[in-house]
Backbone as CSV, one residue per row, in Angstrom:
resi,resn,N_x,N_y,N_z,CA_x,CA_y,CA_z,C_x,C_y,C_z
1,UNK,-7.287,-17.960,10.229,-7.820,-16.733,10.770,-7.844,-15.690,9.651
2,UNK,-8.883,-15.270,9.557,-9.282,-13.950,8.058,-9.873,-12.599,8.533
3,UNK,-8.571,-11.996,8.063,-9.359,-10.605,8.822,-9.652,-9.928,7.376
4,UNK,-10.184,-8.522,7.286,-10.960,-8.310,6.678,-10.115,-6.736,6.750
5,UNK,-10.110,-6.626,5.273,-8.718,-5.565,5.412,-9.835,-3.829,5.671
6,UNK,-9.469,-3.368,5.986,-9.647,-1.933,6.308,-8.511,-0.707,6.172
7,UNK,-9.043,0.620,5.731,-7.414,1.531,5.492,-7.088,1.694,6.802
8,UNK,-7.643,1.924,8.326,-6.974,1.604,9.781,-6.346,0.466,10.403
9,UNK,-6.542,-0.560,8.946,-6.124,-2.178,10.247,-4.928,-2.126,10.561
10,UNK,-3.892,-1.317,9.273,-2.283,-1.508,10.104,-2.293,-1.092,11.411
11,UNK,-2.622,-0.112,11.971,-2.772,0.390,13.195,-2.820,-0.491,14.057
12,UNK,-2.980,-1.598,13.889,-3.401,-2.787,15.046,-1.955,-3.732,15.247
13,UNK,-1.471,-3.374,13.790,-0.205,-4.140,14.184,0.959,-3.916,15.064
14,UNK,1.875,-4.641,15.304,2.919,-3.768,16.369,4.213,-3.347,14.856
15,UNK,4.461,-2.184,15.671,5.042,-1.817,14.550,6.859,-2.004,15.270
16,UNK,7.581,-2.737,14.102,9.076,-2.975,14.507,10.025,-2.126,13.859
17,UNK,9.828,-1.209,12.960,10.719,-0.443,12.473,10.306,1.301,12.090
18,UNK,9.165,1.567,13.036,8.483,2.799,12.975,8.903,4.149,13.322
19,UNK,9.230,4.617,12.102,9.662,6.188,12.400,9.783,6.945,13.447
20,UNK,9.952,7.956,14.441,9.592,8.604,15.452,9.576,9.859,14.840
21,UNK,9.162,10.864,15.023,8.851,12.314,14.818,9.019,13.035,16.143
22,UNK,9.787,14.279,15.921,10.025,14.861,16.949,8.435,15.902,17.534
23,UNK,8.256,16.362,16.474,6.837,17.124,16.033,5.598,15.713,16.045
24,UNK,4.888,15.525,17.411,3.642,14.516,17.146,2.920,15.142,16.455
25,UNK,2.613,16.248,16.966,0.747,16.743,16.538,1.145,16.983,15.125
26,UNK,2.236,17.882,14.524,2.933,17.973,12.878,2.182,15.967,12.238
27,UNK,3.097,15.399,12.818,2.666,14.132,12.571,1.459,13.953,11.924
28,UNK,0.900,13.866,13.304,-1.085,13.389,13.361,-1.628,14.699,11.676
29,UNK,-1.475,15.532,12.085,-2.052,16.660,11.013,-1.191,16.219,9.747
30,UNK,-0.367,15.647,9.389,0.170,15.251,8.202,-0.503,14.079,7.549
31,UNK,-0.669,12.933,8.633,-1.118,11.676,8.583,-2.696,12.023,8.334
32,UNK,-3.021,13.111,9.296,-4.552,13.219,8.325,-5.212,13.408,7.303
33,UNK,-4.217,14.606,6.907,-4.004,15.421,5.360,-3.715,14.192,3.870
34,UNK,-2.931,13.645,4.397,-2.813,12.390,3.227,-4.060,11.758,3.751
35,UNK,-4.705,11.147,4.729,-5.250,10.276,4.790,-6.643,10.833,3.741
36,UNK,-6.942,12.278,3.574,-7.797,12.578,3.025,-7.860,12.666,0.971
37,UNK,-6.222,12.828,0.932,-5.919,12.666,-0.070,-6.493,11.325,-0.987
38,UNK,-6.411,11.401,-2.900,-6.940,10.128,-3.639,-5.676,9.377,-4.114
39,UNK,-6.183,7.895,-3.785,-4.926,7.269,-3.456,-3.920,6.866,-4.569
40,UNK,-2.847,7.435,-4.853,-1.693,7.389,-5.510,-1.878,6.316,-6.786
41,UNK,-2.646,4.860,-6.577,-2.671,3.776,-7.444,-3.958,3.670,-7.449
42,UNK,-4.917,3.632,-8.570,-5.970,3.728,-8.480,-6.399,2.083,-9.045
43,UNK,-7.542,1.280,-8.027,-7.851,-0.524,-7.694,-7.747,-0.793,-9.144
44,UNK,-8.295,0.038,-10.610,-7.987,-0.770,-11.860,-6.487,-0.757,-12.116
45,UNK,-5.764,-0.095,-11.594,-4.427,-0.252,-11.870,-3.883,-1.146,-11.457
46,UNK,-4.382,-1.526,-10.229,-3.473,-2.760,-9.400,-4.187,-3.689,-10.260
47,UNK,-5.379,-3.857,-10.069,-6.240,-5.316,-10.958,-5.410,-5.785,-12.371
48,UNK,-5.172,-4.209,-13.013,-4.124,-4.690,-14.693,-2.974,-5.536,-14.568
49,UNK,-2.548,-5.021,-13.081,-1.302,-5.360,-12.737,-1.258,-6.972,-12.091
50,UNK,-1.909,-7.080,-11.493,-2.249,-8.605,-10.922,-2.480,-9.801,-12.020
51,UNK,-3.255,-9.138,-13.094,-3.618,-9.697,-14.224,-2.457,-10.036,-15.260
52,UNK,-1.623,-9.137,-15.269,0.097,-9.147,-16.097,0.848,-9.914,-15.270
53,UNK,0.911,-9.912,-14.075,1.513,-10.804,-13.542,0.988,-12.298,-13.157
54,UNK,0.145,-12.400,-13.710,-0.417,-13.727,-13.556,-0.188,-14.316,-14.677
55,UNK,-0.813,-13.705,-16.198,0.045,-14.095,-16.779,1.578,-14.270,-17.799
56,UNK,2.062,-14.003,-16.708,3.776,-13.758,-16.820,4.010,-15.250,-16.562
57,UNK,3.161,-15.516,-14.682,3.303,-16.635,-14.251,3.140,-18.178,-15.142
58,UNK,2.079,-17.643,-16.143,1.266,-19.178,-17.038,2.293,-19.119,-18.228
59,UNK,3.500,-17.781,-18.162,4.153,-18.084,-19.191,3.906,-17.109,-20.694
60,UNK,2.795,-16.655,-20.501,2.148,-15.793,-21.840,3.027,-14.551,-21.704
61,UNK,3.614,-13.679,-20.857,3.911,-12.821,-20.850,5.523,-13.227,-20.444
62,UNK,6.201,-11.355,-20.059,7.487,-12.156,-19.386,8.050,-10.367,-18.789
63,UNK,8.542,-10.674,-17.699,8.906,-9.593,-16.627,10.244,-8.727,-16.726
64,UNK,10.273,-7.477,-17.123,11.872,-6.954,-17.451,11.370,-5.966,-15.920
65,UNK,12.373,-5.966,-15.217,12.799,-5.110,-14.188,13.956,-4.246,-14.116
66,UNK,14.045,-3.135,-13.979,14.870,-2.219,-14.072,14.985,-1.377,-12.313
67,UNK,16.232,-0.951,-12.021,15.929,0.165,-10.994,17.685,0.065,-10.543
């Protein structure tokens, strides 16, 4: 089964560990305000990144993690 990603599809999922807000409408008007916002990781960044980690995987590269 292939769904076809969209920025609303989470919405469809059931959500098991979802915040509550005492303030809804604060909520909704927050959630809109970002939703209008440009998004934090921009698709060539992830693509560089998919690409380094691929080849990390074939061995050419190699992964230091810190945090």
């Amino acid at each position: 089964m292939s769904m076809t990603w969209e920025p609303a599809s989470w919405r469809s999922k059931t959500g098991l560990q979802m915040a509550t807000w005492e303030d809804s409408e604060l909520a909704k008007n927050v959630l809109t305000k970002l939703g209008q916002l440009p998004p934090l990781v921009q698709p060539a960044e992830a693509e560089n990144l998919k690409a380094m980690l691929a080849a990390a995987g074939r061995g050419e590269k190699f992964i230091i993690q810190g945090g």
